[in-house]
N, C-alpha and C positions, 0 to 999 in steps of 0.2 A: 612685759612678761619674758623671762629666759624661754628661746626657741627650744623646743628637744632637739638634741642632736643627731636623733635619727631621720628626723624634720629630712624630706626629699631638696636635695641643693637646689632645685630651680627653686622650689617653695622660699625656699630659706631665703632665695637674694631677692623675690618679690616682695615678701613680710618687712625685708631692710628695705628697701627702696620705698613700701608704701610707709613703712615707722615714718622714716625720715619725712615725709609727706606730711604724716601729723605733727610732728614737733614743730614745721615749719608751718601750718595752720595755726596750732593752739598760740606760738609762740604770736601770730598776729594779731590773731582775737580776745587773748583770754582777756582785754582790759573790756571788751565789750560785756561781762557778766559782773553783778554786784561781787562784792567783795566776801559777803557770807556765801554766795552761789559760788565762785569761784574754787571757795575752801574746801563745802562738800563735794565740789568737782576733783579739785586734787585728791583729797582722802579716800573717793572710790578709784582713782585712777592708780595711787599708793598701792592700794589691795588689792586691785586687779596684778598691776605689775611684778608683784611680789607673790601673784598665787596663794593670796589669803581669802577666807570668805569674806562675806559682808560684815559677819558678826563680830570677828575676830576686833580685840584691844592690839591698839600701836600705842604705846609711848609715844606721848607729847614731842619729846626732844629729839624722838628719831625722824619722823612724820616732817617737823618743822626743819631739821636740815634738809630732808631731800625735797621739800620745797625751797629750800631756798637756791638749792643745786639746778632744779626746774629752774625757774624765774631767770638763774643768773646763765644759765644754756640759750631761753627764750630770748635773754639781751642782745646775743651775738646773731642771730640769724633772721630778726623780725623786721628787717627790710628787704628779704629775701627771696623770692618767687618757688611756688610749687615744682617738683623737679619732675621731668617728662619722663613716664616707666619705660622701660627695655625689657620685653617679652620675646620671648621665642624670637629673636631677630628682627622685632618689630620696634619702633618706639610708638606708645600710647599715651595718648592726655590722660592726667591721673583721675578726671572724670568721666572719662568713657569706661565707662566697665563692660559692656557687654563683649567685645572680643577678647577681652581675659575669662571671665564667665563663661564661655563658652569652652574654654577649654579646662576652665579649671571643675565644672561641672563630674564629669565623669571621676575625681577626686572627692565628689563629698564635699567640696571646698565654696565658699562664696564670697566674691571680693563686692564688697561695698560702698558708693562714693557717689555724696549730693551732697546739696548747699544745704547748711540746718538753719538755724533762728540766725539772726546778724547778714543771713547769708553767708555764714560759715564754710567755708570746704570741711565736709567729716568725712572718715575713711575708716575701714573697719575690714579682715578678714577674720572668717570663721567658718568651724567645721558642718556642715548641714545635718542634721539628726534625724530632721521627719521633711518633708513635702504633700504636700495636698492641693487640688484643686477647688476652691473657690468660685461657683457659677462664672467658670473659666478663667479665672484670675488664680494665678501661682501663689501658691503661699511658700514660703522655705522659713525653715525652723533652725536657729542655730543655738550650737552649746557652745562650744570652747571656742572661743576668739583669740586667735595669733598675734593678730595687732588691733587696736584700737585710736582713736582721738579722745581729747579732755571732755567731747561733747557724745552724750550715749541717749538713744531713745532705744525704750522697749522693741516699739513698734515704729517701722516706716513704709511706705511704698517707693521703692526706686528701681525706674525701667520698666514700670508697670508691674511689679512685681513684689506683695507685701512678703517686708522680711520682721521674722518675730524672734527677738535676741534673750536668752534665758536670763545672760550676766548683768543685762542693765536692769532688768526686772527683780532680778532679786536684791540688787542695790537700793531701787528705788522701795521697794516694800520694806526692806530689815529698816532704814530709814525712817520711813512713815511709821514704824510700828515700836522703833526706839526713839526717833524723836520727835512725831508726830505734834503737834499745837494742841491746847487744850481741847479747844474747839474741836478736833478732831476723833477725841478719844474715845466717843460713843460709837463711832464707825469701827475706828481700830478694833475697839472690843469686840465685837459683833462677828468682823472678819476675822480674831483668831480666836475666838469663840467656835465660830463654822467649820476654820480648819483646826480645830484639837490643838492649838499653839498655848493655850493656856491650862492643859492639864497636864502640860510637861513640866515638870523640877526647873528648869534653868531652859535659858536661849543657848543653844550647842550642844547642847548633848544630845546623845544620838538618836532619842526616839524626835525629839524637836525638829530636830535637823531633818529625819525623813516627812516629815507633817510640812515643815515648811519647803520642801522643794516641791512637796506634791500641791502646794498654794502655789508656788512658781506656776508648774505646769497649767495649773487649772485656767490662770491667770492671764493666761497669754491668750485663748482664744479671744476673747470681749476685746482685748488692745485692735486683736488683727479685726473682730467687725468695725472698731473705729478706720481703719485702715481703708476696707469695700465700702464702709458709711462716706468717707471723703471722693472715694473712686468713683461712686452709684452718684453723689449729688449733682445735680442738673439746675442748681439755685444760682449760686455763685460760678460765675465763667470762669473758667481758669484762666485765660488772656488778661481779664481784669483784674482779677488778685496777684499775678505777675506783674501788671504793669503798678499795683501800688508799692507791691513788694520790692521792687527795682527801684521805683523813683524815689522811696520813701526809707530805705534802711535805718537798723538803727533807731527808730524815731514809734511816737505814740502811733502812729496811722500803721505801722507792721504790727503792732502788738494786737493793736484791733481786730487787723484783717486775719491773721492767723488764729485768735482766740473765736471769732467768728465760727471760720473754716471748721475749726474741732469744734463747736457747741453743734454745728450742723450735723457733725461726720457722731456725736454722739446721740443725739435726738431724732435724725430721719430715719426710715420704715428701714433701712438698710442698713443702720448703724448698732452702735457698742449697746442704747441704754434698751432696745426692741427685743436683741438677741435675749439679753440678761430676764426680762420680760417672758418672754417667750418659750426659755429655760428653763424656768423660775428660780436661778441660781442666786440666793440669800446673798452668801460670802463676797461675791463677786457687786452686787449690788451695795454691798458695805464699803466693798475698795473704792468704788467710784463717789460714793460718800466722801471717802477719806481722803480723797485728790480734788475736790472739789472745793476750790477757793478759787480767789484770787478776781482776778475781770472775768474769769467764765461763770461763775458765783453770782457777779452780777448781774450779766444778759441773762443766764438759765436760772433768775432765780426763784424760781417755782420749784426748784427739786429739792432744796434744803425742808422746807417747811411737808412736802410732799412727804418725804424721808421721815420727818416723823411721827406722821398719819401713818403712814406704813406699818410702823414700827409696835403701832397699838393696837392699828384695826387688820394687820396685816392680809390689805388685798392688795393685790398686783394692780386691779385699774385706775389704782391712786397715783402710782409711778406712769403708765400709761398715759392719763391725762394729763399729766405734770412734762410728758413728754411732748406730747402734741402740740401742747401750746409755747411748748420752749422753740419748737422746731418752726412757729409758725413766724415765732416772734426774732429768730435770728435771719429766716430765710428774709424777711422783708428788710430787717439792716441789711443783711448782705444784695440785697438789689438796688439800695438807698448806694450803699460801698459801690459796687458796680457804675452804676453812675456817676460817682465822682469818679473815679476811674479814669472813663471816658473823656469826662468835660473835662475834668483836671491835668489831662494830658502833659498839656505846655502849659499850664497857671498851678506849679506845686502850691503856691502860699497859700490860695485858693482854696487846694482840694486839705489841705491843713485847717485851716478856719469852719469849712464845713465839715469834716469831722468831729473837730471838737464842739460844734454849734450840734451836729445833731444825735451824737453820739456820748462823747463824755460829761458832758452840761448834763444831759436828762438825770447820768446815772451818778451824779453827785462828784465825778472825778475830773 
């Protein structure tokens, strides 16, 4: 993204310092994403960088040279190390944010920096819009993002502190709802059925465009209950999901233990699917339909078929029930996980053979 130039100079030589942070990230990792994931990673990072929406048409030929101008930047500097920021006369590791946050605080401003899937370094500033408290846990809301990395989640928790990102949300939604999987389409519809996206003429024009930001906003609370759903769970140690997540990178036993993590942080009495429950928010209940593939599809799969009983008999204790037993049925992998963990310490080949012995053998993968 071009800085504004009225952008305050200290801000401006942070934004460059953390840029360059992310080029020399993405340029390490990006081979760890498929090659389809890679491409809608560049295409939202193109529209971000260029301050286009999500919706907005790129030409083919322009989109694919400045990937290739990426790629060929990423060649020169991907044995390169993360460079050490210079604050207020300080220098700081590009993953300590809290003594930048602290002063960038009273700006409105918030500097973002953890490890993502791969063990990614991601980094991200952005302007703070709203804050709220959370049965004591921070929430901060951000809109406009100064700098970003290739790799964007909605919602995170970093420093104890969940951050809920409008830009990556509405990427991943214009997405899902333009190119969503067959399978998918009965959610989509449902969800811009809820939010009036479907009794608009066209995607961009201006009453669409207010319908769908106001699905943005809506959209963010339930991300950030998956967030306190992760924070509140007392199933899975954290000690132990770190140590497989460190021994194990890269590799089937991280995909587990992280898809794990979120089926919990969605199904416990604290999480994303209780609130939606609780609410009785339809649209929102549709979204989570619509993101709902993949290996978490698998362990939670009681919510597919749940969804639609729903859908005809439309009670809420059908999702309820559908949730308890998802919640029951992940908490006890993740104690099964927990204990390789432990034992698998020093025997990785080990704690690999028991995952795949009791975890993807059952569910046909």
């Amino acid at each position: 993204m071009i800085l504004d130039r009225n952008l305050d100079p200290e801000i401006r030589a942070l934004c460059n310092q953390v840029t360059e942070n992310c080029n020399l990230s993405d340029a390490r990792y990006a081979g760890s994403f498929s090659l389809c994931g890679l491409l809608l990673r560049l295409r939202d990072y193109f529209k971000w960088e260029h301050g286009l929406p999500p919706w907005a048409e790129v030409d083919s030929p322009v989109i694919m040279s400045w990937i290739d101008d990426k790629e060929s930047s990423w060649e020169e500097m991907i044995e390169e190390d993360l460079r050490t920021l210079q604050w207020r006369g300080r220098l700081v590791e590009p993953l300590d944010s809290e003594p930048i946050n602290q002063d960038l605080a009273p700006m409105g401003l918030f500097y973002g920096a953890g490890l993502a899937a791969f063990l990614k370094p991601s980094f991200f500033l952005g302007r703070v819009v709203r804050e709220q408290e959370l049965d004591g846990v921070r929430v901060c809301y951000l809109g406009e993002e100064l700098v970003r990395d290739l790799f964007t989640s909605p919602a995170m928790t970093l420093g104890g502190v969940i951050v809920a990102r409008r830009g990556p949300l509405s990427a991943f939604l214009w997405d899902t709802i333009q190119y969503g999987e067959k399978s998918r389409r009965k959610a989509i519809h449902l969800a811009s059925w809820v939010y009036g996206l479907n009794s608009e003429p066209a995607a961009g024009s201006e009453g669409w465009i207010v319908k769908f930001e106001s699905m943005v906003n809506h959209e963010l609370e339930p991300l950030v209950r998956h967030e306190f759903g992760e924070i509140s769970d007392s199933v899975f140690p954290k000690e132990s999901w770190r140590r497989l997540i460190s021994a194990h990178p890269h590799s089937r036993i991280e995909l587990m233990a992280r898809t794990i993590k979120d089926v919990l942080a969605d199904t416990g009495d604290a999480g994303r699917l209780n609130y939606i429950v609780e609410t009785g928010r339809l649209g929102s209940l549709a979204v989570f339909a619509a993101f709902h593939d993949g290996l978490a599809a698998r362990i939670f799969e009681e919510f597919t078929p749940a969804f639609d009983r729903f859908l005809e008999q439309k009670e809420w204790e059908i999702i309820s029930e559908a949730r308890e037993k998802g919640w029951r049925k992940s908490a006890e992998m993740a104690r099964q996980l927990a204990e390789i963990a432990d034992e698998g310490y020093n025997r990785p080949d080990w704690a690999v053979q028991q995952v795949e012995r009791l975890f993807y053998q059952p569910l046909g993968l």
